[in-house]
N, C-alpha and C positions, 0 to 999 in steps of 0.2 A: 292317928299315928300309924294307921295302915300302910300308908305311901311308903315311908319311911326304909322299908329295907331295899325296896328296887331302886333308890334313889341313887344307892350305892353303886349300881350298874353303871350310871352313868360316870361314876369314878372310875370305876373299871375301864370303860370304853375309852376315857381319857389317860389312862394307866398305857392303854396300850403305844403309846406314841414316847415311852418316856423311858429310860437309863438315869442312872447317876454315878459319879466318880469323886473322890477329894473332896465331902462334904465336911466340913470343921465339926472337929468332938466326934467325929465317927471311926471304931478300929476299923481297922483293916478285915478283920475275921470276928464275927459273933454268933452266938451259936442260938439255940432257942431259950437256954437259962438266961440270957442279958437283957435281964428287966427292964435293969437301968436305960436300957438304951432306946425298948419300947416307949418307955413312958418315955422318953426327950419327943421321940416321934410322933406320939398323943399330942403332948404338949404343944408341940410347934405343930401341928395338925390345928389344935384349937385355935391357935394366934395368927395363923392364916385366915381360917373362914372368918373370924372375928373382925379382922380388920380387913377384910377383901370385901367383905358384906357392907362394911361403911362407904368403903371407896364405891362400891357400885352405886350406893346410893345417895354420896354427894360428891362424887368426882373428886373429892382430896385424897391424897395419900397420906396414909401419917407416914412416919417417921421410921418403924417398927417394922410396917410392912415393903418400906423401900429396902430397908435392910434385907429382909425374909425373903424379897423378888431378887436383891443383886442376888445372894449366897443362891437360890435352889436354879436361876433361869442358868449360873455357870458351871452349874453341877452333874448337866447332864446332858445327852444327845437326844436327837427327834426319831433316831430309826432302831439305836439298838435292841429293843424290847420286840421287835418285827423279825429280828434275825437271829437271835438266843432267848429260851424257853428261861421263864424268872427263874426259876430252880439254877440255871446256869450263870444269873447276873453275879458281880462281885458285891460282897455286904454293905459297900455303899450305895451300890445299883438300888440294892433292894430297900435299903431305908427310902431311899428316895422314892420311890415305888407305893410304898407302903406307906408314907407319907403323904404324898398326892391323894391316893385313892381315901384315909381318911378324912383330909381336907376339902376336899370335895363332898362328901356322904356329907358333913359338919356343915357347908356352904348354901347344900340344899336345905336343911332340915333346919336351916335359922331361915331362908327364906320364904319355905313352906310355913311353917310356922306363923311367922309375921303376916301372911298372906300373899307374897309376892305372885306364887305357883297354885292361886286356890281359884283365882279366875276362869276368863274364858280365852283370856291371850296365855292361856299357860304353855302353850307351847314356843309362842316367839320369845316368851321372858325367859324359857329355860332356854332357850339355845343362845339368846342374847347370853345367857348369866355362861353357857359352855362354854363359847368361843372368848369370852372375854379373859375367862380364869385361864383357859390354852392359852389363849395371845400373852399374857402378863407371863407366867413361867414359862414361854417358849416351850410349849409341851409337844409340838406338832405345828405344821403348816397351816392356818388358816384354810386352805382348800381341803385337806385330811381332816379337821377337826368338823367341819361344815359337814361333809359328807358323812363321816362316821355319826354324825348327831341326826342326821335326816335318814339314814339307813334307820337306822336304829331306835329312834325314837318314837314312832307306832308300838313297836313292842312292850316299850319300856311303860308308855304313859298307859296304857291296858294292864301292866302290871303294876303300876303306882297304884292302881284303883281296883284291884282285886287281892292282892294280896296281906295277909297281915305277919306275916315273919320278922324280927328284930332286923332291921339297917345296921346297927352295930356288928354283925357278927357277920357282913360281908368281908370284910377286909382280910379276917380271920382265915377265910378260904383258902386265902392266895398262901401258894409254898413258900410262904417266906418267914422264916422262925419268929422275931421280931413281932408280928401280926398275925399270929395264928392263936385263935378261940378256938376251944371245943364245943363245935356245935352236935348238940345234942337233937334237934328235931327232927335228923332224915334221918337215923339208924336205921339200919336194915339188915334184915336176917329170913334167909331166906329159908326155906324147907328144903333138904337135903336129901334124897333117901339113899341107902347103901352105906358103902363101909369104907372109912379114908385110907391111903394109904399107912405101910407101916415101916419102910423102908424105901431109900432114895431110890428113883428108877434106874437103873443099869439096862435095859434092854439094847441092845446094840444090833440092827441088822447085818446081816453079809453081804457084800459088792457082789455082783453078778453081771454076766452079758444081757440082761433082762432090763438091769437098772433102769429107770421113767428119768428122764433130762425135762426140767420145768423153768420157764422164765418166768420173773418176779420182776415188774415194773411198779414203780411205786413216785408219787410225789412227780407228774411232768410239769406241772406249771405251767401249760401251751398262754406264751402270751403272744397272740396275735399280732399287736400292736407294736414289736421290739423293734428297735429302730438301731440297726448298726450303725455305728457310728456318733450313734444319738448319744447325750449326756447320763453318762453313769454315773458323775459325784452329786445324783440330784440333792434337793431337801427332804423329798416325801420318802416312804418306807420301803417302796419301790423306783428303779431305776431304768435308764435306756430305752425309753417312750420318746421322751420330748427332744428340740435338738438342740445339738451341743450350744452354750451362748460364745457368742464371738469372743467375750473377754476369755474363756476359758481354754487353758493350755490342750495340748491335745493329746495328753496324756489323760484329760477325763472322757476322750470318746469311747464310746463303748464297740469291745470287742465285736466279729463278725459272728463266731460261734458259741457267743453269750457271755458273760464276764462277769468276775469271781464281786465285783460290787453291787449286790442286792439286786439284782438281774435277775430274769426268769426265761424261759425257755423259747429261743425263736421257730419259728417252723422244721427249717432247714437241719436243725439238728436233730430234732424229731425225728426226719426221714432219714437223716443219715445214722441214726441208732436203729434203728428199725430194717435200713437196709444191710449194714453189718450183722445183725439178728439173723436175717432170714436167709441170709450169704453162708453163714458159717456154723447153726447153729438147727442140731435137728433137735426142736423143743416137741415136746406132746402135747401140751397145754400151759393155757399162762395165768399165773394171779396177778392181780392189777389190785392194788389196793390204796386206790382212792389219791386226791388231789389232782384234776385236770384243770380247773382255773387259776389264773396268776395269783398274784397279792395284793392286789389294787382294793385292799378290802374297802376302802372307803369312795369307791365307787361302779363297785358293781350293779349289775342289770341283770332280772331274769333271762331275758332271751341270750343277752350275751353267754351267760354260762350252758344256759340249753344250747344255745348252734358249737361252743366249745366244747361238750360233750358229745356232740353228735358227730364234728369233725375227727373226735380222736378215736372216735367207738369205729368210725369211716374208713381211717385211715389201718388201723387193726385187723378191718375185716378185709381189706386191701391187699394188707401184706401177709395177714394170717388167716388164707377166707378159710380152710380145713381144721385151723388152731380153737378148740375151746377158750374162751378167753374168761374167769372167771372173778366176777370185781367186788369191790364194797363201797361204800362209801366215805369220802373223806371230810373233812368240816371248811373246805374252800368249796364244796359243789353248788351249797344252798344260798340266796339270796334275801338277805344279808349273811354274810360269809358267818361259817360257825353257829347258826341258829335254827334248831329245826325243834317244832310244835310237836303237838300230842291233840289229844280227842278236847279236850276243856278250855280250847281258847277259839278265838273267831274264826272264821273260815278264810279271811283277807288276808291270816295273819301262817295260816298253818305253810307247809310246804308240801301239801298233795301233788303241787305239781310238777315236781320234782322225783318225787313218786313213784308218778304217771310215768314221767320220761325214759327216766332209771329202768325199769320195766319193757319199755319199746326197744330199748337197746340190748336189755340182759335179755330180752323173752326165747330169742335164738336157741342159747346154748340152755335155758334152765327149764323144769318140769314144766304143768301148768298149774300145780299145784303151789308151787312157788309164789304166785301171781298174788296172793293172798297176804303174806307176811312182807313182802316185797312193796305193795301198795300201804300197807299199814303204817308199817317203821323202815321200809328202806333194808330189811335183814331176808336172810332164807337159807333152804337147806339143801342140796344134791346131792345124789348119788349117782357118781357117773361112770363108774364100774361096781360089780358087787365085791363088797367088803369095803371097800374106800366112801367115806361122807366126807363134803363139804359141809361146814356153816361160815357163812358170811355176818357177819355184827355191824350193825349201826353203832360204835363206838362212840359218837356224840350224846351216848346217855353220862357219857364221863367228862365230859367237857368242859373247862372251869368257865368257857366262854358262850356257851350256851345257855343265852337268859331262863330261859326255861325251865333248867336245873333248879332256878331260887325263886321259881312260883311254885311250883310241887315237885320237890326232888322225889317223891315216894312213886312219882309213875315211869321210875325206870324199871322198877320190877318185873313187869310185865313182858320183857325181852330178856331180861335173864331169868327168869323163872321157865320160858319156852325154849333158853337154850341149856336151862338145866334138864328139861323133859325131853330136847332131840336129844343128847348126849344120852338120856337115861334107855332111850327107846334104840341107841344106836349099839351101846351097850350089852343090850337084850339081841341083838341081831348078831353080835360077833363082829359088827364093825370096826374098822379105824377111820380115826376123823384128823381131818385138816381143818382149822379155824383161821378165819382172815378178819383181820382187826386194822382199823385203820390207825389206831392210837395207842402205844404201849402203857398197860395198866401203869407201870411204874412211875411213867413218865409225872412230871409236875407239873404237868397241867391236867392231868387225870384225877376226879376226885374219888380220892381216897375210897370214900363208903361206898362206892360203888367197885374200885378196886378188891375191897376186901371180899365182897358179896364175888366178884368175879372169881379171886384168886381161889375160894372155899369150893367152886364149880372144877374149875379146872385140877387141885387138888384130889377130889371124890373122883373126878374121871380121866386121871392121868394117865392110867392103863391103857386108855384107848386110844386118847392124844397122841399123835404120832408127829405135829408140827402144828404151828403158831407163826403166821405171818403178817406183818405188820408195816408200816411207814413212818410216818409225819413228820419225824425226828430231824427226816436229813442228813443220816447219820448210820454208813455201815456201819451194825453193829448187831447186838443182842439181846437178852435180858433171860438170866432164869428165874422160875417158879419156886418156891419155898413154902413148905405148910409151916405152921406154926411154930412146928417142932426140928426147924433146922434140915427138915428132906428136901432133896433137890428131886423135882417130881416132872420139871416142862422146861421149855425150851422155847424164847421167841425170834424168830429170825427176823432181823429189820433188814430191809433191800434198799437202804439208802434214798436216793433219787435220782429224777433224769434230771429237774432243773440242778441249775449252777448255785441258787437261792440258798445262803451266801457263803461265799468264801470256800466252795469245794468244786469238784471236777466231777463232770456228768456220770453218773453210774446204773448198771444194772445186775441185776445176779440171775447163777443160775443155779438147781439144786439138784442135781443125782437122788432118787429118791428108791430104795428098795422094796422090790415088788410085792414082798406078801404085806410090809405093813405102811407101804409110803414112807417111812421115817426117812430123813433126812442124814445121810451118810457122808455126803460130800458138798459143798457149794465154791464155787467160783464168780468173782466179780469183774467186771469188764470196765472200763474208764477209757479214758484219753486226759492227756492235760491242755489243759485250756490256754496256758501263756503261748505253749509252741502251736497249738492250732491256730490263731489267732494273728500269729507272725504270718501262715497262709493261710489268708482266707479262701484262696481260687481252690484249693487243693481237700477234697475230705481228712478229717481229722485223723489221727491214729490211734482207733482202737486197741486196747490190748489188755491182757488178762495181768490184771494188776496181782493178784495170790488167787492160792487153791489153799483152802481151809485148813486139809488135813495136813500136808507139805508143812505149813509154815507152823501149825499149833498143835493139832492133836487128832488123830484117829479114831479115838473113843467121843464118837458127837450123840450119846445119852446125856440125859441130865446128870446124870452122876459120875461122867466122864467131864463135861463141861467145868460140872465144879472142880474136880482134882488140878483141871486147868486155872483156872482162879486163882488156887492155891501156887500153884507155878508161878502164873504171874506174881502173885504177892511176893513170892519171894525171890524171884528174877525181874528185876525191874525191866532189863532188855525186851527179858518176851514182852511186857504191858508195854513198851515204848514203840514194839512193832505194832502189837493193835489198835496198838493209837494213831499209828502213820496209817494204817487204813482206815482206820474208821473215819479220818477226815478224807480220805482219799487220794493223799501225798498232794493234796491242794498246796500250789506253794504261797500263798497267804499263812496258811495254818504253822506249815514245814519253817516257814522264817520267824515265826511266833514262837514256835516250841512246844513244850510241855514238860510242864515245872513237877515237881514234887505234888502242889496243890491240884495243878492239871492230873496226875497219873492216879491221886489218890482217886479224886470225884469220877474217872473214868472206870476204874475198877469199882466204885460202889455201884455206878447205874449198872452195867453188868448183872451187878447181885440184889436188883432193885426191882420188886413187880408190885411193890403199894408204898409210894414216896412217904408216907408215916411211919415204915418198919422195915428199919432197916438194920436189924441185927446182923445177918449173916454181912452184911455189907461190913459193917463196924468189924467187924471179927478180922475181915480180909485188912482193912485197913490199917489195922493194929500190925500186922504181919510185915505190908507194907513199910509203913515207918520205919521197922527194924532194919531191914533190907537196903534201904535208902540209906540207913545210917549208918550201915555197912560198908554200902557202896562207897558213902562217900573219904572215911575213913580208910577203905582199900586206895581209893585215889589220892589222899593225902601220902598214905605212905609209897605211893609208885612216885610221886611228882620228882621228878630230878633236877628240875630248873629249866627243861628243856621245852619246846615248843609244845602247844599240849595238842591233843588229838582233834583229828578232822571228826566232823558229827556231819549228820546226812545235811544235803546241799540241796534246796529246790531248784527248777529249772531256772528260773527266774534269777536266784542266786549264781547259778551257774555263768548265765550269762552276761551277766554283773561284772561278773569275773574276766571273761573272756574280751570283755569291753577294754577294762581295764587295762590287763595286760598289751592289749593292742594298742590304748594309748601310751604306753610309758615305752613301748616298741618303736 
């Protein structure tokens, strides 16, 4: 029964290719108390692998399970789970989700059992049994499901065979109400020393002529590969590789300066971001925090990711050769994507050499003492003036997708305990620190316990925390810190991205930073849109400074100014409708979609979210919200006169919808 929990992985791995919509007997909205609706999900969990395990082994269908294949194969898509975080799928998404991944666990653990998986062909019978259970619910492309099983599957079958943790309590992991167990085996608690805060941080620096200007690139995506013109409405989870098929309109070719459908970054915009950067923009130093490879997670190559980091680290020191450029790592660097080792498993298996590389590139600008924590876990620490510290995090100790995590979650300790010790020793110096994270604690695919042990760190050394920079999300935006006790203590800045990856307009930020303690007083975001660069392709795009922070929201950028904003937003739905139009980046995908009532509330909670398990102050804001909204809408009932009703923001694309129009009826 050892194998049993990693078997789960491979449900995971098959999760990852899967959405669902309009599944019958499913609300629309359920929250974590809807038992009922678990147990349907168990159930038809069990009557899957039940009758999926017979058909494999005599090729009939029953009757039951033809039923079980129509309902779930038209229930869902092959890509959306590649381009929204499950925390963001809609409640049917996530049954479906959460379905799959038990039906699978359940599929193995009756074949394991019987002996199917106890052989010496256990590996061709498992990938046989993978792609067969993909193919039948259309869970992914036969080529995606192939590759994600052969990346992945060295790892997995080294973990079927050393470890013995519950397989039940995988599923439990994933954020999704419905499927979430309390697992109790990795609690962690780490040793603390000093004295936590006792009230919310108010520290606010003063603007000066002295001010430090910092760029923050996060999430490029460099895909080498991008084929303008190529097919963007592919099958797999990424697009704009292969070329367009004749039958296909030409309305699926993909954009020249990358394009808003599951698309990732071509060179050409790269240089053209980088040459507007260094045209207009006198930076001091940059953070870069992590993702330089595409999203081809199901078939990547070492080398491939090695010459792709060495191209973009090339092209940096190119255009920034005097610029400190300072990075962390993201969970697209390592090969197989999202998976990085520790001291306890095989050497074939670890990712030293990534390491190594990581190292050749950062050794430029960082100590050599650095060289040390750098080769160990990918993490380290600088000071690159007195009074200012860097630490950079291997954030992939939080990773829901990091197999790793579910053979010994207990050795991620070991990187937070030493960034509890730089903090402690940074502390004793009279320093301020900057932290770069590739992964926001909050985020839902960050686990939780490791979260919590995070947010207790940051908490105890708020005082010195001066900024928290982040990525992965894809998403201008934010996150504050909260101790238990409702203080707002930190502040994460997320810098969005440069890919397009999906549905938004290339972005970068930049940060004003006040010199005696580096805080973060001002930030500006830079974009272009993609529909009208895309009309000229001959022509570079147009850059332009889409908001300046304080202008549009608020002056006071402490933690405890932050929140008083929150509170605004809650109860100005307008302000939370403008943060919303950046935070997707006025993408006109996003801008034509909207954002509903359900959209403004879940935007305002990540906001007030930095451990996806607790999220009281979030609820609080929420509660606020609602009112407001039903405010709103109530003020708009009583304005209505019968008369035409009001114009709402127009994306360009709308715009020019319009303009068509009129010129035909012209």
């Amino acid at each position: 029964m050892k194998l049993l929990w990693s078997i789960a992985l491979l449900g995971m791995a098959l999760c990852l290719g899967s959405q669902a919509f309009n599944l019958p007997g499913v609300p629309a909205i359920f929250t974590s108390e809807d038992h009922p609706i678990s147990a349907v999900s168990a159930g038809v969990a069990e009557e899957i692998s039940r009758e999926f395990v017979k058909y494999l082994r005599t090729g009939v269908e029953s009757e039951r399970l033809k039923e079980l294949g129509r309902e779930l194969r038209g229930s869902h898509s092959k890509k959306a789970i590649f381009t929204e975080t499950l925390v963001d799928l809609t409640s049917a998404d996530q049954y479906f989700v959460c379905t799959i991944c038990r039906s699978t666990i359940n599929v193995f653990v009756r074949t394991l059992t019987d002996g199917e998986l106890s052989g010496p062909n256990r590996e061709a019978e498992a990938k046989k049994l993978v792609l067969g259970f993909c193919d039948y619910f259309s869970i992914a492309t036969p080529e995606v499901c192939s590759g994600l099983f052969d990346l992945n599957w060295p790892i997995l079958d080294f973990i079927f065979n050393e470890t013995a943790a519950n397989s039940q309590s995988f599923c439990g992991m994933l954020p999704i109400p419905i499927c979430q167990v309390q697992q109790e085996e990795f609690n962690l608690t780490l040793t603390i020393e000093g004295d936590f805060p006792t009230e919310s941080n108010s520290d606010l620096a003063a603007r000066s002529p002295q001010d430090h200007l910092v760029l923050h690139l996060t999430d490029i995506h460099y895909d080498p590969e991008y084929n303008a013109g190529g097919n963007a409405d592919c099958d797999e989870p990424m697009c704009c590789r292969s070329a367009l098929p004749q039958s296909s309109p030409t309305s699926s070719a993909a954009g020249y300066w990358s394009d808003y459908r599951d698309c990732d970054t071509p060179k050409h915009l790269i240089l053209s971001a980088f040459d507007y950067i260094k045209e207009n923009h006198k930076i001091e130093w940059i953070y870069h925090t992590g993702d330089v490879p595409p999203h081809n997670v199901w078939s990547t190559t070492r080398q491939g990711n090695i010459d792709m980091l060495t191209e973009i680290d090339g092209l940096l020191t190119e255009y920034f050769p005097e610029t400190p450029v300072y990075s962390c790592l993201g969970n697209h660097e390592p090969h197989p994507a999202n998976v990085f080792g520790n001291d306890e498993i095989p050497d074939s298996l670890k990712v030293d050499w990534l390491y190594e590389h990581v190292w050749k590139l950062w050794s430029k600008w960082l100590p050599a003492e650095a060289e040390a924590t750098v080769r160990r876990g990918g993490y380290y620490t600088i000071s690159p003036s007195e009074g200012h510290r860097i630490i950079a995090l291997n954030s992939m100790d939080c990773y829901l997708y990091n197999w790793w995590l579910f053979y010994n979650g207990s050795l991620i300790q070991e990187q937070l305990q030493w960034f509890h010790d730089t903090l402690l020793a940074a502390e004793q110096a009279g320093e301020k620190v900057h932290i770069l994270s590739h992964i926001p604690s909050g985020d839902g695919d960050c686990w939780p316990a490791w979260a919590n042990e995070y947010n207790r760190v940051l908490n105890r050394f708020s005082g010195i925390i001066t900024g928290i920079f982040s990525g992965h999300t894809h998403k201008d935006e934010m996150n504050l810190h909260y101790t238990e006790e409702g203080l707002a203590v930190a502040i994460n800045w997320n810098g969005g991205s440069l890919t397009t990856y999906s549905n938004k307009n290339p972005n970068y930020r930049l940060y004003v930073l006040s010199p005696p303690t580096r805080q973060v007083v001002e930030h500006f975001t830079y974009t272009f849109n993609l529909t009208a660069a895309n009309l000229q392709p001959e022509q570079q795009p147009e850059w332009y400074l889409e908001y300046e922070f304080t202008k549009e929201f608020t002056e006071d950028t402490s933690p405890a100014g932050i929140d008083k904003l929150l509170v605004a937003m809650a109860e100005k739905p307008a302000l939370l409708r403008k943060f919303w139009r950046y935070k997707v980046t006025s993408a006109d995908p996003k801008l034509n979609q909207g954002c509903d009532s359900a959209c403004l509330s879940k935007t305002l909670c990540r906001i007030a979210t930095s451990n996806y398990q607790k999220r009281t102050r979030c609820r609080e804001l929420q509660a606020i919200l609602e009112k407001s909204l039903e405010n709103e809408e109530e003020d708009e009932e009583d304005n209505d006169d019968g008369g035409a009703p009001g114009l709402k923001a127009l994306s360009l694309a709308s715009l020019l919808g319009l303009l068509v129009a009129s010129a035909v009826l012209m």
